[in-house]
LONUNU-821578 format. One record per residue (C-alpha): x, y, z. Coordinates in steps of 0.25 Angstrom, whole numbers, plus 5000, padded with zeros to 4 digits. Layout:
! LONUNU-821578
XYZ
...
//
This chain:
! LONUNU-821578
503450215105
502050235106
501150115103
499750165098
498350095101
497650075087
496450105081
495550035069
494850135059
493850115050
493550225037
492350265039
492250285023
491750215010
493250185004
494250075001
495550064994
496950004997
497149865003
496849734996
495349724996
494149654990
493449784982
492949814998
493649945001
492350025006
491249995016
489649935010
488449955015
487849825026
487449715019
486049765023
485949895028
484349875029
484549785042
485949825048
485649935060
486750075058
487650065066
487950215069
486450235072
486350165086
487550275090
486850405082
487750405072
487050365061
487050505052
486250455040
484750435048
483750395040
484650385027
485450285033
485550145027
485650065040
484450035050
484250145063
484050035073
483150115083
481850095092
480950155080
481650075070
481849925074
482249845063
482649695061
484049715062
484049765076
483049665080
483849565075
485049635083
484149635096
483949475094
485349465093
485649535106
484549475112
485249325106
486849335108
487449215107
487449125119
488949135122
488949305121
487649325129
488249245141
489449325140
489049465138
489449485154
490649465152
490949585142
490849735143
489549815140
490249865126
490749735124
489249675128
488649775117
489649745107
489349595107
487949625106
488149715094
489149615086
487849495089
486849595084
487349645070
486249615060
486049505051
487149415049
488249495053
488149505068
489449425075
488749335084
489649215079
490749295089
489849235101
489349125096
490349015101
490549075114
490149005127
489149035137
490249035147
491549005144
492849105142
492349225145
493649295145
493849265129
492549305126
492849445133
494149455125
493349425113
492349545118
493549635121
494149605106
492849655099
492849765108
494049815104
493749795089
492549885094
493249985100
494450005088
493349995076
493150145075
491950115063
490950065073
491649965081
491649805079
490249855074
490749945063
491849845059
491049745056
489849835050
491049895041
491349745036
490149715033
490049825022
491449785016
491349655017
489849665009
490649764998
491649664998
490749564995
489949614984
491249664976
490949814977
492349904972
492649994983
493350074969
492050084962
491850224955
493350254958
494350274945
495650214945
496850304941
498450314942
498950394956
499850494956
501250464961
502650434958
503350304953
504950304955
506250214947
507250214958
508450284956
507750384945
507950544949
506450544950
506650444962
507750514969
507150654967
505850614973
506550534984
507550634987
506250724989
505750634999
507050605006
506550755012
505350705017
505850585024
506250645038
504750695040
504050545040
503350445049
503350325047
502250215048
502650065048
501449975048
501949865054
500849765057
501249645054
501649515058
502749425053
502049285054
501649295038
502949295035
503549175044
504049285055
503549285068
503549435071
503449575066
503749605051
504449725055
505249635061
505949565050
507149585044
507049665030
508349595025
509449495032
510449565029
510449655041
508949595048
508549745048
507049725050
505949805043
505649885056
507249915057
507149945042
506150045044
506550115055
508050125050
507550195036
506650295046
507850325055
508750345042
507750445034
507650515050
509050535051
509350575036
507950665034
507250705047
507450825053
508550825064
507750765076
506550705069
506150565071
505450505059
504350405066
503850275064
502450225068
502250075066
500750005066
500749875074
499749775077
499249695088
500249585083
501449665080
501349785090
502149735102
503349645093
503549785085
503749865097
504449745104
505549755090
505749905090
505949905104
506949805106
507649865095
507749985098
506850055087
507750015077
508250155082
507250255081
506750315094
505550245099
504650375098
505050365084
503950245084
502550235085
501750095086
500050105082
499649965086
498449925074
497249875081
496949715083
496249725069
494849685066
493849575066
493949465055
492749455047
492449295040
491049345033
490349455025
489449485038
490949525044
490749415056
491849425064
492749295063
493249215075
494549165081
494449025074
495148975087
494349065097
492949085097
493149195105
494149285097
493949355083
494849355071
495649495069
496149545057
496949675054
496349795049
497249845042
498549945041
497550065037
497450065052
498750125052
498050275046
497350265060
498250225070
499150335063
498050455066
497450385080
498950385087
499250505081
500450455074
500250545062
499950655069
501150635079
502050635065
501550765060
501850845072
503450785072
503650855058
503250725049
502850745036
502650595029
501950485035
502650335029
501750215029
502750075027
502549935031
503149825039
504049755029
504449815017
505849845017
505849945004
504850045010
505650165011
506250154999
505150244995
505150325006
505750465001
505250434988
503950414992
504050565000
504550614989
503250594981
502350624993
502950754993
503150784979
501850744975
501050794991
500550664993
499750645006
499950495003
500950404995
500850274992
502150184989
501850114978
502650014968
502249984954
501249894953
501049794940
499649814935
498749704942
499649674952
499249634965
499649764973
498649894976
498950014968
498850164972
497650214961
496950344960
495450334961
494450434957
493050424959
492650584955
493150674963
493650574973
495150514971
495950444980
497350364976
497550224984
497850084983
496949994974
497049854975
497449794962
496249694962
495349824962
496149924953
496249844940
494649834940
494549964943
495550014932
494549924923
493349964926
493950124926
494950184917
495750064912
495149934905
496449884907
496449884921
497649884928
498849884919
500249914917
500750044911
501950094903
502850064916
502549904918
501649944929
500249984935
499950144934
499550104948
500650074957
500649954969
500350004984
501449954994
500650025006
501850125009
501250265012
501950395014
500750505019
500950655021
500850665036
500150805037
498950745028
499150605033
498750655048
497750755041
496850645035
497250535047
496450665056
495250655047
495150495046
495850445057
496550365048
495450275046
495650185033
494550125024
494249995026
494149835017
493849715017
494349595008
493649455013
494349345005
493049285000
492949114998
491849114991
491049184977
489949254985
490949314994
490349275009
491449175013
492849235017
494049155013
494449235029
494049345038
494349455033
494249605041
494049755037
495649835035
496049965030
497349985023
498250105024
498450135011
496950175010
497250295014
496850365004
495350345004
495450445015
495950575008
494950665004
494950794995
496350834989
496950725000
496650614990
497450704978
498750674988
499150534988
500050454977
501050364975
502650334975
502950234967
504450134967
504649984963
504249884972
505649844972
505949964979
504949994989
504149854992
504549744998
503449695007
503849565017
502249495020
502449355015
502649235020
503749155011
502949055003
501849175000
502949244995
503449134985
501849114981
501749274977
503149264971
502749144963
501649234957
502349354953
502349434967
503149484976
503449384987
503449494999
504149405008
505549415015
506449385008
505949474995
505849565007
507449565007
507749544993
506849664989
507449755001
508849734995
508449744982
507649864983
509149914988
509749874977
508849934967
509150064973
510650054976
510450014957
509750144956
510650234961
511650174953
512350064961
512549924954
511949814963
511849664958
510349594959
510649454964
510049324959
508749284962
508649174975
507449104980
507349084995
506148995000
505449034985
505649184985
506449224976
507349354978
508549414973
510049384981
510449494982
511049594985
510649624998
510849775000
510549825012
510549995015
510250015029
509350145029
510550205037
511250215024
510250255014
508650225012
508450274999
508750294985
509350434987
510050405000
510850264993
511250384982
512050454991
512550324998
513050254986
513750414977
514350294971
513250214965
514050164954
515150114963
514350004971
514349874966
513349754973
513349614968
512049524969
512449464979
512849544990
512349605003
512549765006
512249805019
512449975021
512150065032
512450185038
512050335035
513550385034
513950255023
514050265009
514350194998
515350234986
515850104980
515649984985
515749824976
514949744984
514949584982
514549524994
514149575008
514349715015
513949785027
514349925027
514050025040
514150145043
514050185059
513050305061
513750425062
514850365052
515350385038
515850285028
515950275012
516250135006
517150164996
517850064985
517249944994
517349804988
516649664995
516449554988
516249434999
515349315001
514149415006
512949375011
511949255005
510549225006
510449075011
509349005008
508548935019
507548845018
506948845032
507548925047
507148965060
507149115058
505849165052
506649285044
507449185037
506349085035
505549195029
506649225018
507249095016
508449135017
509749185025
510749285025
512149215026
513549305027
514649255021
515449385022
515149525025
516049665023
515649735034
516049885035
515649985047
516050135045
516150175060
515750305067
517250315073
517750315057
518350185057
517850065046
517449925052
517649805041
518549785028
518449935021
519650025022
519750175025
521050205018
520550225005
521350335001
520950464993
521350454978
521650304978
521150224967
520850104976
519650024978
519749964994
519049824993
518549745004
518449584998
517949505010
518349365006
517749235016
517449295030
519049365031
519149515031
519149575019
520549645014
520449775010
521349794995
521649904990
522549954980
523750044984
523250184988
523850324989
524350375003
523450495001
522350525013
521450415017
519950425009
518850455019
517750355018
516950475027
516750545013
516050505000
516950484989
516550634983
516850684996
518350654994
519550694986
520150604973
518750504973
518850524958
520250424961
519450334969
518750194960
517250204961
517250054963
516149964959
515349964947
514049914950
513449804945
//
C-alpha cells in the first residue's frame, strides 16, 4: 500500500462556491493596499509594474510601511531576539517576516510571552511547525496564507456576495422513483461501466464526535453482522470487480487520511487482511497537518491556550483531496490501468452505492465530466443545492448553500425565492457530496490546476460590527467546488443524478443528544442508530419496488431517537448490490414475505431467493464457488430484538442505545461440496405440491414438515425454479405483505 506525503493548495483565482460559507467565497483586496508592500515584487514576480495596487518596496521608493517593517525587525520581542541563535537562517527570516507585516496584522503576539531563556527546544518545535506551514502553503507561504485571509476575511466582513451578477437556473440531470423502467434501464446501463472505476474514500475523520474512540470507518454499519463501513465498502468494490471487471482487473481504492487517522486506518486494513482486496489494490494520501487558526479579522494566528509555545490548527478541508489525487499521481496511475470513472464517497454513509450504476448511467448517457449525487431537497431547507449559474457567456453548475440561493433566486428570476414545484420539492436538488468524474477529463483538468480548489472563510462572528469571533476560524476548500475550475465547453459537462435520500444518504456525524435536538426540529438526526435503521430500510424499499412484500415495523425510541423496528434486512454485497441485481436474486418477487419484525441476513453470489415466509431471524449462506436456491422456505421464530440500554461500556452500544439480543436464529449454509448446513431439506421432489417448512420453536432444532411427496427424482436446488421441469406443480409460497 503506498502511503503518499501530502500537499495544501491554494486557487489562485477569484471564485467561490460549495461549502457552508459566510457569502466569502472569493479573495478581496488588503484592507489597505496604499500601505501593505507586494509581496511578489521583492522575488521579481510582480507582472503588473507601475499599474500595480500594492507598494514596490525598493531603494528609490521607501515608504512608511517598510519603514515601519524595518522598526519591527529592528524591535523583535525580547523572548525572539534572544533566541534567533537557536533557529535556522530560513526559519531566522521567517520570524522576522511574520513580526514585520504591516499595520496591525503582523504576528508579534507568537513571541511575545516567551522567555529570554528558558525552553529552547519548544520554541524550535514551535519554529519548525511554521516552517512546514511555510513550506506546504504553495500561495506564498505562511506569508500568502495569511495575506489570503486578510482578503476573505475583509469580504466576509463587509457582506459582499461571492454570487453577484451570477443568474440562478435549474441543472441538467436526472431524477429517478426506484423500481420504475426508467430506473432500471439507466442502472442497467451503468452496471457496464462499473468494472472500469476507482475509488476514492475520504476518510478523514475521527470518531470522538460520536462517543467512539477511533476511526469512523471503523464502526459497525448495523449489529447485525458488525460489518463496518470500511468492510462494507470494500466488499461492494470487490462484488462489482468480480461481477463487471475484465478478467484480471482490480478495481482500486484510494483513501485520504489525516495526521489523526492515518496510522489507525492502516493499522485496521492491515490487521485485517484488506478486508480481501490485495494491498496494491489500496492507496493512502495522508492530508497535510491543516492550517493556522485565525481569532481576528487581522488573521492573527491563535495560540495553544495551554502552551504559549504552540499554535491552534485546523483542517483545510477535503478539496485537498483534488490535489493530493494529481500530486501522487493517483489519477493518472488510474488512467493508464484501463479506468474509465473516478467515484468520490465518504466515510460513513452506508447507502452510497445504491447509486453507483445509476449514477454511471447518467454520466454516460448524458457525457458528464462530473456528477453530483443529489437528493431532493424541500425548498429552504438546510442543504446546498447543485444550480446553474450564468453570468454572460460564463456558466458553471455547483453546489449553492441554501442561505445564498434563495436571495439570490429573489433578487434574479424568482420573487418567490426558493420554492416548491409541482413535485413537493425544490427544482434545485440537495448535495450529499458524492461525485463520479470521467477519469480521462478528471486527469486532464487535475494537469492544468493541480487540483487546486478555491478557497472560504466563515468566522462565526459575536458581535454586530463583525470584528469579534465567537472562535478561530481558518481558510478551507471543499471538493465539490470543482466546478469553478472547468473552463470553455468543460463547464457544459457537469449535472446531476438524483434518488430519495432514503435510498442514497444516511450520513453517521452526530453525537446522540445532537441528534435528538436536530430531530426534535424537523431534521435528520445523522447518528447511529438512524444509521442502522435507514441502511436496512433503504433495503427494504428496494426488495418493495421490485415487487416483494416487506412489513415496516413500529416506531421505537432509543436514548430519544426515534426509528423504525424493523426489519432488519441485511444483503451482503456478495449477493446483490443493486436494484437490478436483487431482481434476478429474488425471479420470485411476489413469493417472499418479511414481517416487521424480523432480521434477514443473505450472502453469497451463487444464493437466490424464490419463496421464502420470513417471521423471525435468518441467516442464509452461500459458500463461494457454491449454488443454492431457497425454495418453499417457512421460519417463523423468536428472531432478533433491539434491547434497549440506558448506559454500557462499549461505545458502539452506548452510541445507539441499544442491543442486539438473539433469541433464535435459522441458519442455513449452501456448502462448496453440495451438502446444506441447518434445518432446510434437499429432497424436494419435482412435481410435488409441497411446501417444505422450517418452524424453529424455543432454541430446538426445527422440524422439517412436509406433506407426502411423489417418489419421482429429487428437485435440484442448484437450478432456479424455470430451470426445472413441472415448477408450474410447485406452490409459489408466500404472499407478501
Amino acid at each position: 500500500m503506498g502511503k503518499k506525503k501530502s500537499i495544501q493548495r491554494k486557487k489562485k483565482t477569484n471564485q467561490g462556491g460549495g461549502g457552508k460559507r459566510n457569502n466569502s467565497g472569493a479573495r478581496s483586496p488588503p484592507l489597505d493596499p496604499t500601505t501593505t508592500v507586494c509581496k511578489f515584487y521583492a522575488k521579481g514576480e510582480c507582472k503588473n509594474g507601475d499599474n500595480c495596487k500594492f507598494v514596490h518596496s525598493d531603494a528609490a521608493n521607501t515608504t512608511a510601511s517598510t519603514t515601519a517593517a524595518a522598526a519591527a525587525i529592528a524591535a523583535l520581542p525580547p523572548g525572539l531576539e534572544s533566541s534567533m541563535s537557536l533557529f535556522t537562517p530560513t526559519q531566522q527570516k521567517l520570524a522576522e517576516q511574520l513580526c514585520s507585516l504591516p499595520g496591525t496584522t503582523h504576528q508579534r503576539h507568537l513571541f511575545d510571552k516567551w522567555s529570554s531563556t528558558a525552553d529552547a527546544d519548544k520554541k524550535k518545535q514551535l519554529m519548525s511547525k511554521l516552517e512546514l506551514i511555510d513550506q506546504s502553503y504553495p500561495d506564498g507561504g505562511l506569508i500568502g496564507y495569511l495575506s489570503n485571509a486578510i482578503n476573505l476575511l475583509e469580504k466576509s466582513r463587509r457582506g459582499e456576495n461571492p454570487l453577484e451578477g451570477w443568474i440562478p437556473s435549474v441543472p441538467k440531470g436526472e431524477a429517478f422513483t426506484v423500481g420504475t423502467d426508467a430506473f432500471l434501464n439507466t442502472e442497467q446501463l451503468g452496471l457496464k461501466e462499473v468494472g472500469k472505476c476507482g475509488f476514492v474514500l475520504v476518510a478523514g475523520g475521527l470518531g470522538e464526535r460520536l462517543g467512539y474512540g477511533d476511526i469512523k470507518i471503523g464502526l459497525p454499519t448495523e449489529l447485525s453482522t458488525g460489518t463496518s463501513y470500511i468492510q462494507f465498502y470494500i466488499e461492494t468494490i470487490l462484488a462489482f470487480q468480480s461481477r463487471y471487471a475484465e478478467p484480471g482487473k482490480k478495481l482500486p481504492l484510494c483513501i485520504m487520511t489525516s495526521g489523526d487517522t492515518n496510522d489507525k486506518t492502516v493499522a485496521l486494513l492491515s490487521a485485517n487482511n484488506y478486508f480481501g482486496m490485495e494491498k496494491d489494490q489500496i492507496t493512502i494520501v495522508q492530508q497535510g497537518q491543516g492550517v493556522p487558526a485565525l481569532y481576528d479579522n487581522d488573521a492573527h494566528i491563535a495560540l495553544d491556550s495551554d502552551d504559549p509555545y504552540d499554535i491552534q490548527m485546523k483542517p483545510h478541508g477535503h478539496g485537498d483531496i483534488h490535489a493530493l489525487l494529481h500530486s501522487n499521481g493517483v489519477a493518472k496511475a488510474w488512467k493508464s490501468q484501463g479506468m474509465k470513472w473516478t467515484v468520490f464517497f465518504q466515510d460513513t454513509n452506508g447507502l452510497a452505492f445504491h447509486t453507483l450504476a445509476l449514477s454511471l448511467g447518467v454520466s454516460s448517457k448524458m457525457g458528464l465530466i462530473m456528477n453530483s449525487i443529489t437528493c431532493p431537497r424541500k425548498a429552504k431547507q438546510a442543504i446546498g443545492a447543485i444550480t446553474k449559474l450564468t453570468k454572460g457567456n460564463e456558466q458553471k453548475t455547483m453546489n449553492v448553500e441554501y442561505n445564498q440561493l434563495d436571495p439570490l433566486l429573489r433578487a434574479t428570476v424568482s420573487p418567490e425565492g426558493d420554492v416548491n414545484d409541482e413535485t413537493g420539492f425544490s427544482p434545485y436538488p440537495g448535495n450529499i457530496n458524492q461525485l463520479v468524474f470521467n477519469l480521462d477529463s478528471y486527469v486532464s483538468i487535475l494537469e492544468r490546476t493541480k487540483g487546486v480548489m478555491p478557497e472560504f472563510v466563515n468566522p462565526k462572528y459575536a458581535d454586530a460590527k463583525k470584528t469579534i469571533f465567537k472562535k478561530p476560524t481558518r481558510l478551507e476548500c471543499m471538493m465539490q467546488d470543482f466546478p469553478t475550475v472547468l473552463q470553455g465547453a468543460e463547464t457544459e459537462k457537469v449535472g446531476f443524478t438524483s434518488l430519495a435520500s432514503e435510498l442514497c444518504f444516511s450520513p453517521v456525524k452526530n453525537a446522540t443528544a445532537d441528534g435528538v435536538a436536530l430531530q426534535q426540529k424537523g431534521t435528520h438526526p445523522g447518528v447511529a442508530a438512524t444509521g442502522e435503521a435507514d441502511q436496512s430500510s433503504a433495503v427494504c424499499r428496494i426488495l418493495r419496488s421490485i415487487g416483494c412484500q416487506v412489513e415496516e415495523g413500529s416506531k421505537v425510541t432509543f436514548n430519544g431517537i426515534e426509528v423504525n423496528s424493523g426489519p432488519d434486512c441485511v444483503l451482503k454485497p456478495s449477493f446483490g448490490a443493486c436494484a437490478t441485481e436483487f431482481k434476478k436474486k429474488f425471479p420470485n418477487p411476489e413469493a417472499v414475505k418479511i414481517s416487521g419484525r424480523s432480521s434477514l441476513v443473505l450472502s453469497g453470489q451463487g444464493l437466490t431467493i424464490e419463496s421464502l415466509e420470513l417471521d423471525g431471524a435468518a441467516v442464509i449462506e452461500c459458500e463461494e464457488g457454491a449454488t443454492g436456491i431457497i425454495r418453499n422456505l417457512t421460519v417463523k421464530n423468536k428472531g432478533w430484538v433491539k434491547n434497549p440500554v440506558g448506559s454500557s461500556d462499549i461505545e458502539i452500544i452506548r452510541m445507539r442505545g441499544y442491543d442486539m439480543l438473539r433469541h433464535e436464529t435459522e441458519k442455513i449454509v449452501f456448502k462448496k461440496d453440495g451438502s446444506i448446513e441447518g434445518n432446510y431439506s434437499n429432497s424436494v421432489k419435482s412435481g410435488s405440491k409441497a411446501a417444505p417448512a422450517v418452524v424453529a420453536e424455543k432454541s430446538k432444532p426445527a422440524p422439517v414438515a412436509q406433506k407426502p411427496v411423489s417418489k419421482s427424482v429429487p428437485a435440484d436446488l442448484t437450478k432456479s425454479a424455470s430451470e426445472e421441469q413441472g415448477d408450474d406443480q410447485f406452490c409459489n409460497g408466500c404472499t407478501i405483505m
